[in-house]
C-alpha positions as CSV (number, residue, x, y, z in Angstrom):
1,X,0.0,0.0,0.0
2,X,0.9,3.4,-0.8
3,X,1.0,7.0,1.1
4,X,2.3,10.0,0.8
5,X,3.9,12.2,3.7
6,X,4.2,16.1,3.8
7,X,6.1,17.8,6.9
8,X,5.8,21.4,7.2
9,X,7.3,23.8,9.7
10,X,10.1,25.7,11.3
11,X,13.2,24.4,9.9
12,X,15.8,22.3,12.8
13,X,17.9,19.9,12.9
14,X,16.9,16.4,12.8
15,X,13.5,16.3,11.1
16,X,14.8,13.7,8.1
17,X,16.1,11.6,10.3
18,X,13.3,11.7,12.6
19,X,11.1,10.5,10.1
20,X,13.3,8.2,8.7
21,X,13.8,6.7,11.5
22,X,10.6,5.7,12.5
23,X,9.8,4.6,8.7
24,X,12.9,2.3,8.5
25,X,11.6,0.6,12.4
26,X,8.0,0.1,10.5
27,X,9.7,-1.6,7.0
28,X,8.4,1.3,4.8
29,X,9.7,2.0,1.8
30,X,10.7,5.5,0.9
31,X,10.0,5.3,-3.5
32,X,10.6,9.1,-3.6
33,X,11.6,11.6,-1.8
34,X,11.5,16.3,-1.9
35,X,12.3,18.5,0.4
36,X,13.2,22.4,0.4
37,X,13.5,25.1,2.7
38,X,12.1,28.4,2.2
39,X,13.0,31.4,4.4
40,X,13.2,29.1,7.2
41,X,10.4,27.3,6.8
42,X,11.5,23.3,5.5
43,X,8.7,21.1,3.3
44,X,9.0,18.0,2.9
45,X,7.1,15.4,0.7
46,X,7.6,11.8,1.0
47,X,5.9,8.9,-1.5
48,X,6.4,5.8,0.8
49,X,5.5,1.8,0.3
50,X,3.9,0.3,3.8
51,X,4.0,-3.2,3.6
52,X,0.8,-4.8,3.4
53,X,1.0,-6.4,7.5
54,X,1.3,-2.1,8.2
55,X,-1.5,-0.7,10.5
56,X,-2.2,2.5,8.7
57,X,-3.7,4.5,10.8
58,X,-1.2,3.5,13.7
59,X,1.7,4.5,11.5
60,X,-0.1,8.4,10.8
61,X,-0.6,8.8,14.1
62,X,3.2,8.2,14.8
63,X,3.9,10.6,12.4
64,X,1.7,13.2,13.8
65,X,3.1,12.6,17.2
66,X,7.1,12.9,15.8
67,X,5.7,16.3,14.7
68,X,4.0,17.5,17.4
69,X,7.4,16.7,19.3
70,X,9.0,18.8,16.5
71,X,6.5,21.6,16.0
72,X,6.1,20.4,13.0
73,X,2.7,19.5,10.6
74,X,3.2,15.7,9.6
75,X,0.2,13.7,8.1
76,X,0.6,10.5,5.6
77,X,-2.5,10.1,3.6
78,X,-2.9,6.9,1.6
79,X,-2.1,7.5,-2.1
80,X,-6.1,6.1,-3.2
81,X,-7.1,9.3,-2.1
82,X,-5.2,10.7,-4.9
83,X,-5.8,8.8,-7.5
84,X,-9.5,8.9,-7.1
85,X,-9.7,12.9,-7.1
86,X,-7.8,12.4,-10.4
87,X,-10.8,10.7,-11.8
88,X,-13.3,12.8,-10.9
């Protein structure tokens, strides 16, 4: 199953291997990867491969509670939701 990741916030140390991190302990995948930082401010998008065994939903909430630790916005959405507002 796919998702995608965005991180948005206050630029720091540590917030790629943060997230990495807790991807590599769960066996996901990162298939591509973009980041930037803008006057301070980093963005980060991530399209990542959970295996199929992966609690979802367990998984996003790690990632929200990484960035709340951070100060930072992290959600992973699953990549359906994507594809199906491309058909529409």
């Amino acid at each position: 199953m796919k998702g995608i990741i965005t991180v948005l916030g206050k630029d720091k140390v540590g917030i790629i291997a943060a997230v990495c991190t807790f991807l590599s302990a769960r066996q996901v995948n990162i298939l591509d990867i973009s980041q930037t930082i803008v006057q301070g401010y980093f963005s980060m998008l991530m399209i990542v491969e959970c295996p199929d065994n992966t609690d979802f939903a367990q998984v996003a909430e790690g990632l929200h509670s990484i960035g709340l630790g951070l100060g930072l916005e992290i959600k992973l959405q699953r990549e359906d939701i994507f594809e199906s507002m491309h058909r529409i």
